[in-house]
C-alpha positions in Angstrom: -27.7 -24.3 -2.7 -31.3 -22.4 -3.1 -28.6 -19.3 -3.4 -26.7 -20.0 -6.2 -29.4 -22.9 -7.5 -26.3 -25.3 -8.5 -26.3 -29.1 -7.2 -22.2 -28.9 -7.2 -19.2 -26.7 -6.2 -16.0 -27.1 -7.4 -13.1 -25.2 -5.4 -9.5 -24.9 -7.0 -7.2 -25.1 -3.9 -3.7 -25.3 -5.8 -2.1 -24.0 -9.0 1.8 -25.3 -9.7 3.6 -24.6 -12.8 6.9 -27.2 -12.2 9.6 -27.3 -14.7 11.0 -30.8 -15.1 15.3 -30.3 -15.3 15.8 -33.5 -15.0 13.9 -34.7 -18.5 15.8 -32.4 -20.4 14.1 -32.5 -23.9 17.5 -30.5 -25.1 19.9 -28.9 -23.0 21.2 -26.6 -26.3 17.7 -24.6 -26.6 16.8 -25.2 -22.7 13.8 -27.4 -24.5 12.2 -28.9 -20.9 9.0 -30.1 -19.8 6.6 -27.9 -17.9 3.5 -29.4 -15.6 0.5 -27.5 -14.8 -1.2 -29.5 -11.8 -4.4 -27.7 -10.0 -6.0 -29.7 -7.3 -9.9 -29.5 -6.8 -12.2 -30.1 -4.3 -15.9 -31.1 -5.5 -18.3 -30.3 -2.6 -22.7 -31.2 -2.6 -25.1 -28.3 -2.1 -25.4 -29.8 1.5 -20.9 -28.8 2.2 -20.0 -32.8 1.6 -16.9 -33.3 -0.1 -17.7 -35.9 -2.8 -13.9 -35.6 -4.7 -10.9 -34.1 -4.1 -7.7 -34.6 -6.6 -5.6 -33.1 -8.9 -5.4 -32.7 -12.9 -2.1 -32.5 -14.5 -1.2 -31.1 -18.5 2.6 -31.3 -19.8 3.8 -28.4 -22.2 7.1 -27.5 -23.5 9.2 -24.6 -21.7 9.3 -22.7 -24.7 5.7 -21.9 -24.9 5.2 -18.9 -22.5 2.3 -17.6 -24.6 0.0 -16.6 -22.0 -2.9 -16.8 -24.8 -1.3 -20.2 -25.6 -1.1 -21.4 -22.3 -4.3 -20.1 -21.4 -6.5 -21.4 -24.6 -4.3 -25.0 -25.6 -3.4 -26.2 -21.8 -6.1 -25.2 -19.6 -9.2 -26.1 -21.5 -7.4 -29.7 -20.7 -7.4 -29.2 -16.9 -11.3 -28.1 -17.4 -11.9 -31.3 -19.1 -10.4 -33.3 -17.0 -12.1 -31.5 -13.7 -15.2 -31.7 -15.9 -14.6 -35.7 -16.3 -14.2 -35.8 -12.8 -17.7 -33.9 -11.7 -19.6 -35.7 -14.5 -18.5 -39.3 -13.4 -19.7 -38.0 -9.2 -22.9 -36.6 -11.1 -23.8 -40.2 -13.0 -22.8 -41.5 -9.4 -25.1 -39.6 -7.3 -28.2 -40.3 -10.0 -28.0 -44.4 -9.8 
């Protein structure tokens, strides 16, 4: 986009935060498994969607640290939507 001057957009179309009951880690402590999923759309500077998918990071139900969460589990969804757009990059230039 001449606008912006980027090659590559990346939308984030959904945030869950799901609690897993079922895999109880301990029942005493309430000890469960969280997910934090965000599905991403990668669009060209032309409006093509080149990827569309969704990142996932597991974490313990007692860490409700918003710094925590915010500095340990989402720098992993980055990477992994980073992965993702670098991969389609290395695609596009062969």
């Amino acid at each position: 986009s001449g606008r912006y001057g980027v090659d590559y957009f990346i939308f984030l179309n959904q945030f869950e935060l799901k609690t897993n009951y079922e895999t109880c880690l301990d029942r005493a402590s309430h000890n469960f498994q969280r997910e934090v999923l965000v599905h991403y759309s990668i669009y060209d500077r032309h409006g093509n969607q080149l990827k569309g998918s969704v990142v996932s990071v597991l974490f313990g139900s007692n860490d409700n640290r918003l710094d925590l969460i915010i500095g340990e589990y989402l720098p992993q969804i980055t990477a992994g939507i980073q992965r993702e757009l670098l991969g389609q990059v290395l695609k596009d230039n062969d």
